[in-house]
C-alpha positions in Angstrom: 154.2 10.8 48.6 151.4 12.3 46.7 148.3 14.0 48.3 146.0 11.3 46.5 141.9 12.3 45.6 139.5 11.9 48.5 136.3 11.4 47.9 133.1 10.0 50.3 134.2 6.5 50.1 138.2 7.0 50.6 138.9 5.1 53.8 142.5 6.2 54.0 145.3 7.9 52.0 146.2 4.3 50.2 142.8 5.1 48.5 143.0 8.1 47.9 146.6 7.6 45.9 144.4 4.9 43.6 142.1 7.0 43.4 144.5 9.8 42.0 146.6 7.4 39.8 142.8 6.3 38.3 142.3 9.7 37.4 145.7 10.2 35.5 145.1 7.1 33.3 141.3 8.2 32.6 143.1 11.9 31.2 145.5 9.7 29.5 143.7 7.2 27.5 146.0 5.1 28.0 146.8 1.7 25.9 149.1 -1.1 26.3 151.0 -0.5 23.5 151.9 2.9 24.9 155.5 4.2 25.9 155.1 6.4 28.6 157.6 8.8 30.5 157.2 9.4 34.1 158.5 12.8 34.6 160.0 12.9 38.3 159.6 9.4 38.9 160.4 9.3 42.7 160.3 6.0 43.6 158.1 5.2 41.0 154.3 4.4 42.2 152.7 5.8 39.4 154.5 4.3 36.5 154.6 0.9 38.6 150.5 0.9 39.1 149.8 2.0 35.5 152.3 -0.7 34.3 151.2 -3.4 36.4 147.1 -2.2 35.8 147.7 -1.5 32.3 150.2 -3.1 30.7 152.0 0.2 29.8 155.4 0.0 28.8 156.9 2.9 31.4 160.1 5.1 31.7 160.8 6.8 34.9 163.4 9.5 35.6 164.5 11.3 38.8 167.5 13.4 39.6 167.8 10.7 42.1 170.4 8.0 41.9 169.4 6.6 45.6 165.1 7.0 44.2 166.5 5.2 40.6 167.5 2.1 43.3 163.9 1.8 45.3 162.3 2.4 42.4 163.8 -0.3 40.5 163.4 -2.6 43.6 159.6 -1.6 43.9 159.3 -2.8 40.1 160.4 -6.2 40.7 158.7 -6.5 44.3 155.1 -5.8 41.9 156.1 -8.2 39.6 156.7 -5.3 36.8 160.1 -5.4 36.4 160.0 -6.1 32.3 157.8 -3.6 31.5 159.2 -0.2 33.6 162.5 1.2 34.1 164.1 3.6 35.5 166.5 6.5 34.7 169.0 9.2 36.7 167.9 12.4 34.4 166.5 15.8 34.5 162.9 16.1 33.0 164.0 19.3 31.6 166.4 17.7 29.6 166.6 13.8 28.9 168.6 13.2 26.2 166.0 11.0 25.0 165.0 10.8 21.1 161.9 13.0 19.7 159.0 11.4 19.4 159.9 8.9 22.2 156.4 8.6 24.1 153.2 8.3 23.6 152.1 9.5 26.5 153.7 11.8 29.7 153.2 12.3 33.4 154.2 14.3 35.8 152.7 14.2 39.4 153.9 16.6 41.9 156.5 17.1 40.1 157.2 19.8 37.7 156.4 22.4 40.5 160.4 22.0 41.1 161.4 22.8 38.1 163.6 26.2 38.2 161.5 27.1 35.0 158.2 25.1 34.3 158.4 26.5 30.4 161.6 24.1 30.1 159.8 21.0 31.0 157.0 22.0 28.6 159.2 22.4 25.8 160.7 18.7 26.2 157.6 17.3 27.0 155.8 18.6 23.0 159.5 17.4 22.1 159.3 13.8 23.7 155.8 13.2 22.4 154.8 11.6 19.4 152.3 13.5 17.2 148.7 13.1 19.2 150.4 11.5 22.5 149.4 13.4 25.5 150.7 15.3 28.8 148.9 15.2 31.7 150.6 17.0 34.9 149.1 17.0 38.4 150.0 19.8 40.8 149.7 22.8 43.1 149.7 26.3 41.4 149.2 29.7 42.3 145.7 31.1 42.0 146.6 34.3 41.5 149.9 36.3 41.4 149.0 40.0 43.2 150.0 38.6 46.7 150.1 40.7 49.4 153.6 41.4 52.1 151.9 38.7 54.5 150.5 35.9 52.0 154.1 35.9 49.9 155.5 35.1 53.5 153.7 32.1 53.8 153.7 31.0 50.2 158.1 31.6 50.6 157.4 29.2 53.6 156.2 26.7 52.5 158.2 26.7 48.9 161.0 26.6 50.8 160.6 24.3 53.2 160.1 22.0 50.6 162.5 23.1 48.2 160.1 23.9 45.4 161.9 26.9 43.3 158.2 28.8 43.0 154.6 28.0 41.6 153.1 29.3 38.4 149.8 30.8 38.4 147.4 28.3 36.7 147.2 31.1 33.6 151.3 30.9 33.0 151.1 27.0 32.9 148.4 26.9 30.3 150.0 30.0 28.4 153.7 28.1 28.2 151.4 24.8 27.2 149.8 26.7 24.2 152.7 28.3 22.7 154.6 25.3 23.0 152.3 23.9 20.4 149.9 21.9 22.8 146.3 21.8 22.0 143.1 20.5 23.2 144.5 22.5 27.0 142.5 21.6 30.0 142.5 22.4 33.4 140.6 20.5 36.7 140.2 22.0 40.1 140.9 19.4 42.3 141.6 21.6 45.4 138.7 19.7 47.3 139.6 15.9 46.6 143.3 16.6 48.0 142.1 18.4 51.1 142.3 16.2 53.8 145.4 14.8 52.8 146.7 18.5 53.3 144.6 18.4 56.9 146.8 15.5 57.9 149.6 17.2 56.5 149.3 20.4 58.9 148.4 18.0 62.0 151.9 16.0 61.4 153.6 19.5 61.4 151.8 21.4 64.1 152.3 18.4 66.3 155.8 17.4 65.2 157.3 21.5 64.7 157.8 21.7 68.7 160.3 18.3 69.2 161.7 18.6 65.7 162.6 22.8 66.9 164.2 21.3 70.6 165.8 18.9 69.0 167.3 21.3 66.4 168.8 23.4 69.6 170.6 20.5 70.9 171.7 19.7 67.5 170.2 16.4 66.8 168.0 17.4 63.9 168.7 19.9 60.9 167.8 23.1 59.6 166.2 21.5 57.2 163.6 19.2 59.0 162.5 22.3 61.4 162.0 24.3 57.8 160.2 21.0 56.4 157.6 20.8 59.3 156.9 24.9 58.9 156.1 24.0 55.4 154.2 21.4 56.5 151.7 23.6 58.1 151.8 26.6 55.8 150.8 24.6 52.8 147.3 24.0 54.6 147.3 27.8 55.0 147.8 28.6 51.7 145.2 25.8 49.9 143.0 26.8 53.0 143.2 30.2 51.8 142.7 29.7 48.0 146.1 31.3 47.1 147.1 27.5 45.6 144.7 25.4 43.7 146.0 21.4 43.4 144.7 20.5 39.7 145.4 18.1 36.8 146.8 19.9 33.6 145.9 17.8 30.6 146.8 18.8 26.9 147.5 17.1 23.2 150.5 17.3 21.1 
């Protein structure tokens, strides 16, 4: 689940997740006759909106045999079945010819990729000459944290198993001397904050039974560490030590 744009009209987070995927294709220019790669795929919402509002041809992949299943399902269910399918891969390293897409996405994402440089480098690959990249995500505003804000920041990485965050300067850096031109970047740190509100309300409330359950055994070590992260990622966007923008650049 993505944290979706919020602006004065969004009623609810359904909204807000249009009016995120809207967003995307505006960056993207997209066209019907485009290929496009959905780089972490989950179970697919992006690619299956832009397919079925566009008529984009669309390629989803996800380390995830069990997300490949729903995703697939969710395709037919819209009615997009022909035009998007979906793929077990790493976006790091797909196997997949050069030159392949016109056009790439990758929405919340490449922030758990061990190395974000390696995604970059088979992203310019994957594209064909002018096709586009556009990656929405959280990233570090700045890199001299102190004893207490790395704390927080380890929290809430961990909790959701995201490897780290690169600073906003390192993405764009890695995007440039992969070859990438044309580099922009988009604050969007205010459209996504009350989706990170609801967020910390759902952990603050849910961290006590989800931490009694865990001493009787009957939840994991995992779901107490999700709902900590739950609540420090409002902390840290709260704080201005991670910015949530769109990344947009040309091959």
């Amino acid at each position: 689940m993505h944290y979706g744009f919020w602006d004065s009209n969004t009623k609810n987070l359904n909204e807000a997740l249009l009016n995120e995927n809207g967003v995307v294709a505006e960056k993207l220019n997209i066209r019907d006759s485009d290929t496009l790669l959905d780089a972490g795929c989950g179970v697919g919402g992006t690619g299956i909106w832009l397919a079925k509002n566009y008529g984009v041809n669309v390629i989803g992949i996800t380390l995830s045999e069990k997300q490949v299943k729903l995703a697939k399902r969710n395709a037919v269910n819209k009615k997009v079945g022909h035009l998007v399918k979906f793929y077990a891969k790493d976006f790091t390293n797909t196997g997949f010819p050069d030159n392949s897409f016109a056009k790439i996405i990758g929405i919340e994402s490449i922030c758990y990729a061990e190395r974000k440089e390696d995604f970059i480098k088979e992203a310019f690959r994957l594209l064909e000459p002018g096709g586009r990249l556009v990656v929405c995500d959280g990233f570090l505003n700045r890199d001299d944290l102190d004893e207490t804000e790395q704390e927080i920041v380890n929290d809430g990485l961990h909790g959701w198993a995201i490897p780290n965050l690169s600073t906003v300067s390192e993405f764009k850096e890695n995007l440039r001397k992969a070859g990438f031109k044309d580099i922009e970047f988009v604050d969007k740190t205010k459209e996504i904050k009350p989706s990170s509100e609801r967020i910390y309300i759902r952990g603050i409330l849910g961290y006590p039974i989800i931490k009694i359950l865990n001493l009787i055994q009957l939840t994991s070590e995992t779901q107490v560490n999700h709902a900590i992260a739950c609540v420090r990622q409002y902390k840290i966007i709260d704080d201005g030590i991670v910015i949530y923008g769109i990344f947009s650049a040309q091959k």
